[in-house]
GUVEX-567981 format. One record per residue (C-alpha): residue in three letters; residue number from 1; x, y, z. Coordinates in steps of 0.2 Angstrom, whole numbers, plus 5000, padded with zeros to 4 digits. Example, Ala and Ser with C-alpha at 12.3 -4.5 7.8 and 13.67 -1.06 7.14 Angstrom:
! residues 2
+--------+-----+------+------+------+
| residu | num |    x |    y |    z |
+--------+-----+------+------+------+
|    Ala |   1 | 5062 | 4978 | 5039 |
|    Ser |   2 | 5068 | 4995 | 5036 |
+--------+-----+------+------+------+
//
This chain:
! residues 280
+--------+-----+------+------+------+
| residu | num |    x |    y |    z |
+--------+-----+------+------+------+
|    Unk |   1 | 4933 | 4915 | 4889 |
|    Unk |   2 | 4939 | 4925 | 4873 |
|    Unk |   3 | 4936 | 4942 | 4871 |
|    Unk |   4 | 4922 | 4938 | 4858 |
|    Unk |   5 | 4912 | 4929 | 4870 |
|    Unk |   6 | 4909 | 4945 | 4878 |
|    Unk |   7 | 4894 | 4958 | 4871 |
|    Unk |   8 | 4904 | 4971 | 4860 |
|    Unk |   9 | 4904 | 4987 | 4875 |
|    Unk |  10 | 4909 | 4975 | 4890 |
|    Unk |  11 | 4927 | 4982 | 4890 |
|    Unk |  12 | 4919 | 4997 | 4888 |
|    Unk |  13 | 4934 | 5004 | 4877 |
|    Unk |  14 | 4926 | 4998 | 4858 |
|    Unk |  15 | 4925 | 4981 | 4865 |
|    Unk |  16 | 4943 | 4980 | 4872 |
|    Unk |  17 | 4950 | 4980 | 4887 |
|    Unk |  18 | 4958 | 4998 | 4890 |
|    Unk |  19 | 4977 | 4999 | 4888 |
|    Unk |  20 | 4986 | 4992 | 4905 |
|    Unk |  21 | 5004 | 4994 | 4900 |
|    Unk |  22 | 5018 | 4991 | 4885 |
|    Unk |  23 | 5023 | 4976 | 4883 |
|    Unk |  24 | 5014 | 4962 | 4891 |
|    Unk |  25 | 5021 | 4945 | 4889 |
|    Unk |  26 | 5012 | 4930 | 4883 |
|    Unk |  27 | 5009 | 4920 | 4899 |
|    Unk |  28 | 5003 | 4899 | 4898 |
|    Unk |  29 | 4997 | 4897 | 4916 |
|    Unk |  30 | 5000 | 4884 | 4927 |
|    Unk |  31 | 4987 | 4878 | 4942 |
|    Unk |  32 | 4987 | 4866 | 4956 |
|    Unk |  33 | 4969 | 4860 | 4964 |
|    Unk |  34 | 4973 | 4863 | 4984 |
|    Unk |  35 | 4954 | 4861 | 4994 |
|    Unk |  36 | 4944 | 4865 | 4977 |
|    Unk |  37 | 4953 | 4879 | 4973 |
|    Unk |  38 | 4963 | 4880 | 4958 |
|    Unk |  39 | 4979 | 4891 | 4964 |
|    Unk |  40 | 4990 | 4898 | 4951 |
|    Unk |  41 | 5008 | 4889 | 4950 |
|    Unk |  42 | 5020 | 4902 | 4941 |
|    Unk |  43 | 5029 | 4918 | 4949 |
|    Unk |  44 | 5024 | 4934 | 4953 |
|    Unk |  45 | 5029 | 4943 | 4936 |
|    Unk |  46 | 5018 | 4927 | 4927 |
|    Unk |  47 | 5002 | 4931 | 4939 |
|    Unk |  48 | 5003 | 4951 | 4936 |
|    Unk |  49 | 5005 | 4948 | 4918 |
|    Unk |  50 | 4989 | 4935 | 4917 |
|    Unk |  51 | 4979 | 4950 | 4927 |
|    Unk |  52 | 4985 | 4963 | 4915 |
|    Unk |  53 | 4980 | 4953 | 4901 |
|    Unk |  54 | 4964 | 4946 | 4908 |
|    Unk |  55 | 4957 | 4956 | 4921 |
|    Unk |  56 | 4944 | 4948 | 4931 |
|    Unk |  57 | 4947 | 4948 | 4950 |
|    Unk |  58 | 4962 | 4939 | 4960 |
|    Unk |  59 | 4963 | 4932 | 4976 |
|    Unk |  60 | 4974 | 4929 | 4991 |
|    Unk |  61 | 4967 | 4919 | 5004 |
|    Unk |  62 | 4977 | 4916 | 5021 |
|    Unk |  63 | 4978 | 4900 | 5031 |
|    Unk |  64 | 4965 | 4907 | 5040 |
|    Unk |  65 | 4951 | 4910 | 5027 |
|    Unk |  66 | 4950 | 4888 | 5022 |
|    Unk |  67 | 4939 | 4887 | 5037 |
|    Unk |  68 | 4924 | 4896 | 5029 |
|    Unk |  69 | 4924 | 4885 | 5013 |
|    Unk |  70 | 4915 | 4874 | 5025 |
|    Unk |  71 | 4904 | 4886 | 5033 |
|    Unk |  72 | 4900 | 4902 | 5022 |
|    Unk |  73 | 4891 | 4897 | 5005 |
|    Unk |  74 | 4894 | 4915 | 4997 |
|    Unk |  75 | 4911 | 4918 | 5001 |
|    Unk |  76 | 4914 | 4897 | 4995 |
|    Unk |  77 | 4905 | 4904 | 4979 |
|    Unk |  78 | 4916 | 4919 | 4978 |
|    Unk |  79 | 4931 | 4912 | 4980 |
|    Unk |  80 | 4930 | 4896 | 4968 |
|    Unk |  81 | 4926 | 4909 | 4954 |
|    Unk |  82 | 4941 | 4921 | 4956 |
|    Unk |  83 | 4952 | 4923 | 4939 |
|    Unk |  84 | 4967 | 4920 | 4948 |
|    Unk |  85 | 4972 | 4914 | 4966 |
|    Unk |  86 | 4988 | 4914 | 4973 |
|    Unk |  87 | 4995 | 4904 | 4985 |
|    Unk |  88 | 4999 | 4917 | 5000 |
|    Unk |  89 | 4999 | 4906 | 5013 |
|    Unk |  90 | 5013 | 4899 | 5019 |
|    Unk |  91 | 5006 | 4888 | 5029 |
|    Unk |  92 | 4997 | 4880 | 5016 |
|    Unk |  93 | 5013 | 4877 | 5005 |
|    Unk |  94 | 5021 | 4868 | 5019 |
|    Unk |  95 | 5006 | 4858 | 5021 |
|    Unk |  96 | 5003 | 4854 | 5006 |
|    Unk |  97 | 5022 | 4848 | 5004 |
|    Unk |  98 | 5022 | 4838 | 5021 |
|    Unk |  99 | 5004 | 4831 | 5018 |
|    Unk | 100 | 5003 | 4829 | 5000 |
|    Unk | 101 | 5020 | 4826 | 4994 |
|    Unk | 102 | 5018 | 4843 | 4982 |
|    Unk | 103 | 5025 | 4857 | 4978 |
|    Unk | 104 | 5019 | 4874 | 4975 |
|    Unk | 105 | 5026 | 4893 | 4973 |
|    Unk | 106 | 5021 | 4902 | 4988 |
|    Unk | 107 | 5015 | 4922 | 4981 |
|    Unk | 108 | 5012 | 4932 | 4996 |
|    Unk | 109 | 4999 | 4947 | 4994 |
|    Unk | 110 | 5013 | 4958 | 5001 |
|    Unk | 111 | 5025 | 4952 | 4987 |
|    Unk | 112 | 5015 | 4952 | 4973 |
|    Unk | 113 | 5007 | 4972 | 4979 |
|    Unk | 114 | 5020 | 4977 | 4977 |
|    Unk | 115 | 5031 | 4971 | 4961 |
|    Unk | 116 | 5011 | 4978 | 4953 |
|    Unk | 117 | 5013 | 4993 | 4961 |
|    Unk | 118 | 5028 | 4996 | 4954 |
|    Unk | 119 | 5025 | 4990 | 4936 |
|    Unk | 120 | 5013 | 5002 | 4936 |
|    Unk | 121 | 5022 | 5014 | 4943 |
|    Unk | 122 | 5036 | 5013 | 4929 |
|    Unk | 123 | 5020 | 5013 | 4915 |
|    Unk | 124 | 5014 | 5030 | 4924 |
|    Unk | 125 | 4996 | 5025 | 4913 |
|    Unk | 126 | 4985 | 5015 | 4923 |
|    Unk | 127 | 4973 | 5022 | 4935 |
|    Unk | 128 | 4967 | 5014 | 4949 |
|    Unk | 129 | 4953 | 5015 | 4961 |
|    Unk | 130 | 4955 | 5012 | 4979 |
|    Unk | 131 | 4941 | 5001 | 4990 |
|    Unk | 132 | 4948 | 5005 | 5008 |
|    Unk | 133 | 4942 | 5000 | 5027 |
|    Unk | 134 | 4942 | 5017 | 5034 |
|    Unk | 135 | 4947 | 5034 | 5031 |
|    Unk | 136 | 4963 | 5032 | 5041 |
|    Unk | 137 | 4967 | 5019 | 5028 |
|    Unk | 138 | 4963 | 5031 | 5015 |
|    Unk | 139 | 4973 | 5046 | 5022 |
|    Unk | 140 | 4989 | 5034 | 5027 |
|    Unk | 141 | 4986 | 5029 | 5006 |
|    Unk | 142 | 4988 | 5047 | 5002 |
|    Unk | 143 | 5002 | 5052 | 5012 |
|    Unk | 144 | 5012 | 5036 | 5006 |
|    Unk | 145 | 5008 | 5042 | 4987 |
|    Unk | 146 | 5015 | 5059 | 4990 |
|    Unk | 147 | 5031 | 5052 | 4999 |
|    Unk | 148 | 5032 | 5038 | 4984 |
|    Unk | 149 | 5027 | 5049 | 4969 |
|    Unk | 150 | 5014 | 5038 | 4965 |
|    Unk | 151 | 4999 | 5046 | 4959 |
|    Unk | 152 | 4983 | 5044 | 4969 |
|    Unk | 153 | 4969 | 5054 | 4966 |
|    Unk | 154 | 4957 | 5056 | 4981 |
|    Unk | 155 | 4940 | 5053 | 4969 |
|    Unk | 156 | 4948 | 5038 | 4968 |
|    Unk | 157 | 4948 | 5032 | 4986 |
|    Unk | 158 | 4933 | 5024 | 4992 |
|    Unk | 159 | 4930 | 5021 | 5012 |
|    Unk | 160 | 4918 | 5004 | 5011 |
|    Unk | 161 | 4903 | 5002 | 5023 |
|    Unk | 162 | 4903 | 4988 | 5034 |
|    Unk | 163 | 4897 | 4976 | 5024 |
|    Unk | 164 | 4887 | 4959 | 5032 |
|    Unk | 165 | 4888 | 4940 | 5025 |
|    Unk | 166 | 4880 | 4945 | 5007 |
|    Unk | 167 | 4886 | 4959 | 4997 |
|    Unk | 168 | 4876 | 4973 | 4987 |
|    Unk | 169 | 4884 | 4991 | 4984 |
|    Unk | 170 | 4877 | 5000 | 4971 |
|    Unk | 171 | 4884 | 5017 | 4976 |
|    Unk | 172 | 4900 | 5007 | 4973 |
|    Unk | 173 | 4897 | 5000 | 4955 |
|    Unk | 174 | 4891 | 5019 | 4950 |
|    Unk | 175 | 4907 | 5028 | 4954 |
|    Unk | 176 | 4917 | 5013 | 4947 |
|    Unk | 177 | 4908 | 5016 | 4932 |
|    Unk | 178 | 4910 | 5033 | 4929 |
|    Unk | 179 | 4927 | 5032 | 4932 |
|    Unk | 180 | 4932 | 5017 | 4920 |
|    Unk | 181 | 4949 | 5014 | 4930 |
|    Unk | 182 | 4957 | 4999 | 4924 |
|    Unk | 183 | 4962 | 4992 | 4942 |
|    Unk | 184 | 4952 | 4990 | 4957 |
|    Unk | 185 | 4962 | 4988 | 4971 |
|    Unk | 186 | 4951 | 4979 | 4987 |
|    Unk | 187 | 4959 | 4979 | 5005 |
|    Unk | 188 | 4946 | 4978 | 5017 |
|    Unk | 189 | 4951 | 4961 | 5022 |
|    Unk | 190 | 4946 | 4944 | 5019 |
|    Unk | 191 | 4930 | 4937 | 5017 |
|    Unk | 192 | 4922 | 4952 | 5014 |
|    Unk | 193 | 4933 | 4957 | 4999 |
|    Unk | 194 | 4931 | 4941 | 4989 |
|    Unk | 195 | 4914 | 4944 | 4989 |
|    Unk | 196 | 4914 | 4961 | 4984 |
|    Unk | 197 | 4930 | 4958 | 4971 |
|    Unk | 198 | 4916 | 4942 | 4962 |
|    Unk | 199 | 4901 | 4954 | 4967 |
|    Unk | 200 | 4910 | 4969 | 4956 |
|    Unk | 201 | 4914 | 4955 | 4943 |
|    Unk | 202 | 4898 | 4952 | 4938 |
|    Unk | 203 | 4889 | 4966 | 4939 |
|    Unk | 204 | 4900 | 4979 | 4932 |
|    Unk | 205 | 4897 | 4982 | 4912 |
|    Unk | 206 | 4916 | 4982 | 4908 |
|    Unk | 207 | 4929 | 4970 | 4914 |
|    Unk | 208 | 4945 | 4976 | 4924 |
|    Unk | 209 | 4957 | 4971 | 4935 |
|    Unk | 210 | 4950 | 4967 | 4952 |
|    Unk | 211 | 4966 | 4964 | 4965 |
|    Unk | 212 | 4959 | 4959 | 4984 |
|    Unk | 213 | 4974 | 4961 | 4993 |
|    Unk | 214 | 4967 | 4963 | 5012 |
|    Unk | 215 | 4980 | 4970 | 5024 |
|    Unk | 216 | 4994 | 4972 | 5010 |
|    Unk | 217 | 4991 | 4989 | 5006 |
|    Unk | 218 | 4992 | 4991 | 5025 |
|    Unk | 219 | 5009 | 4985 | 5025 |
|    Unk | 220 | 5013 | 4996 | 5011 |
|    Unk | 221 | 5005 | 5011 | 5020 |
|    Unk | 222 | 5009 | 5013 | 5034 |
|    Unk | 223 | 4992 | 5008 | 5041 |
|    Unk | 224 | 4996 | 4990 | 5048 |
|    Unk | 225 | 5012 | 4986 | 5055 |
|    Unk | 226 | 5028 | 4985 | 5043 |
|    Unk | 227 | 5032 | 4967 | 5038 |
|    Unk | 228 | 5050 | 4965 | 5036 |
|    Unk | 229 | 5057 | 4957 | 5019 |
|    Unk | 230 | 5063 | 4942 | 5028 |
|    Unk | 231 | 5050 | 4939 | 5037 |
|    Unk | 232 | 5038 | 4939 | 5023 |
|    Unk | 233 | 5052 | 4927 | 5013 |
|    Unk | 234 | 5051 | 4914 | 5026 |
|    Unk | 235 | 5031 | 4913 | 5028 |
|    Unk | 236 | 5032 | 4922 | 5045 |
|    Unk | 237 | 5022 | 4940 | 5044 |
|    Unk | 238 | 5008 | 4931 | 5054 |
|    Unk | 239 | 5019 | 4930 | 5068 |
|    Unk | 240 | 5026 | 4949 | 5066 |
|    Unk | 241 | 5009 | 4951 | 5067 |
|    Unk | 242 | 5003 | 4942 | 5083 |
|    Unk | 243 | 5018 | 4951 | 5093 |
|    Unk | 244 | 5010 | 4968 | 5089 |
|    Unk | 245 | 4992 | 4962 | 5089 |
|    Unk | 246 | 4989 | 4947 | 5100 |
|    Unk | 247 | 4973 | 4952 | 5106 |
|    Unk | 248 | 4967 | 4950 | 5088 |
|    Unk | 249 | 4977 | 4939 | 5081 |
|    Unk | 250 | 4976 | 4923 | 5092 |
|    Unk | 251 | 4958 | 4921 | 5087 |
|    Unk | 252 | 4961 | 4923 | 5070 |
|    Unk | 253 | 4974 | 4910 | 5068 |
|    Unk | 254 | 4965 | 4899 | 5079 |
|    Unk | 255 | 4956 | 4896 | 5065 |
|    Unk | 256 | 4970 | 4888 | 5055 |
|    Unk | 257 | 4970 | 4876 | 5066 |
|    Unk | 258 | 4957 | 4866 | 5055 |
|    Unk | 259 | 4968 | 4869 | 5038 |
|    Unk | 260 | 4979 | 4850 | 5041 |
|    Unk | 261 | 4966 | 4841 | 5044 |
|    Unk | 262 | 4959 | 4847 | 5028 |
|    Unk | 263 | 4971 | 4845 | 5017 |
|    Unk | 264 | 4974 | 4829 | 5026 |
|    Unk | 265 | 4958 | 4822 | 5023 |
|    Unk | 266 | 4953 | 4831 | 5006 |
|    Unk | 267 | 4968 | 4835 | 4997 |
|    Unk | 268 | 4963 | 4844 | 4980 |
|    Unk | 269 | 4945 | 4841 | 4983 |
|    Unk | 270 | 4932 | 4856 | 4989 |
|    Unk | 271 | 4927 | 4851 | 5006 |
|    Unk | 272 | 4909 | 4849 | 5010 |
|    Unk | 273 | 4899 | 4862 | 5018 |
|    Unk | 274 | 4895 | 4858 | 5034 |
|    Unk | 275 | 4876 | 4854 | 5038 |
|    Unk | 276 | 4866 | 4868 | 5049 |
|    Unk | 277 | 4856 | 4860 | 5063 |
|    Unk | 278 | 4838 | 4866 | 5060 |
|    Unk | 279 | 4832 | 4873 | 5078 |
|    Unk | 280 | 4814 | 4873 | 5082 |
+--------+-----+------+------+------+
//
């Protein structure tokens, strides 16, 4: 959608988009179809640079999130109207080579936090507003801005409610409003954060940059266990994190147990929902 589709004050900054950083470069996008999702097929300095230039709200979804296509309609919703999603799972780019004869470039969250982090970092312009799981989260975000330099303001850091299967935060979209950042950063995990990234979307009057980046900031932080370069290089942080979190983990990726069949059976196409047995 071009800028003059919008209503003249939805960027909020005399109808444009408020100034990300110098020198963005003209990117031509590139997509692949995988499950009904059109995932972006460039490299991480291409993605960044469509989010800067666009905004709207980007997505990261894990092996483990394909399952709910089939079986939460609002986070199917959510997700098939991100701006941008990357291909993070690794598990799904293997797949999709073994099963479908394609290839695409994997974009972990990790990777692509932090090449923005620094891009931003290096502009020194763009502020950034923080949706968080908890306030340990927050205060492992604060101390790792002292120890990097990285300016985060504590107005800035929002501790999110739990939130259940349909999203609605009012108290949210007000201090966003008032603050105008032009990045929202969202790591309360997945599900819940790409609802609440497409939720923001569409209800706030100006447009930023929505990033839902689950436990990447964590990494970052401090506030989830450290995943090694090399490990995040050959798609295995899921199994750094199994060793240090089995009794969470193994559920979790026992749901990406469905993800061959899927893209066995369906390939590029959205799966179906599956049908609810109506109990009298």
């Amino acid at each position: 959608m071009s800028v003059g589709c919008f209503p003249s004050n939805y960027f909020g900054f005399g109808g444009h988009r408020p100034p990300l950083q110098k020198n963005v470069r003209i990117v031509t996008p590139r997509y692949q179809q995988i499950l009904g999702i059109s995932f972006f097929d460039g490299d991480v300095e291409e993605a960044i640079e469509v989010m800067l230039e666009r905004g709207g709200f980007l997505v990261a979804p894990s092996g483990t999130c394909f399952a709910r296509l089939r079986e939460d309609e609002s986070y199917r919703r959510a997700i098939l109207a991100a701006d941008l999603a990357i291909a993070d799972s690794g598990f799904m780019v293997l797949l999709w080579r073994l099963l479908q004869r394609k290839k695409i470039r994997r974009i972990s969250g990790l990777k692509y936090l932090q090449q923005f982090l620094a891009k931003l970092k290096s502009e020194q312009k763009a502020e950034i507003f923080w949706v968080l799981p908890s306030k340990r989260a927050r205060q492992k975000l604060l101390d790792w801005s002292r120890r990097e330099t990285f300016t985060v303001k504590i107005d800035n850091c929002y501790v999110a409610p739990q939130y259940g299967l349909q999203i609605e935060d009012r108290h949210l979209i007000a201090l966003i409003e008032k603050r105008r950042p032009a990045h929202v950063v969202i790591a309360v995990g997945s599900g819940a954060q790409e609802k609440l990234g497409y939720y923001l979307r569409e209800n706030l009057s100006y447009r930023p940059a929505i990033h839902c980046i689950g436990a990447a900031l964590g990494f970052i932080t401090g506030d989830q266990i450290r995943i090694p370069d090399w490990a995040d290089r050959f798609y295995l942080g899921w199994l750094v994190r199994l060793f240090s979190q089995p009794r969470i983990f193994i559920p979790r990726l026992s749901r990406a147990l469905e993800l061959p069949w899927l893209i066995w059976r369906y390939g590029g196409k959205l799966p179906p929902l599956k049908r609810k047995l109506n109990v009298e």
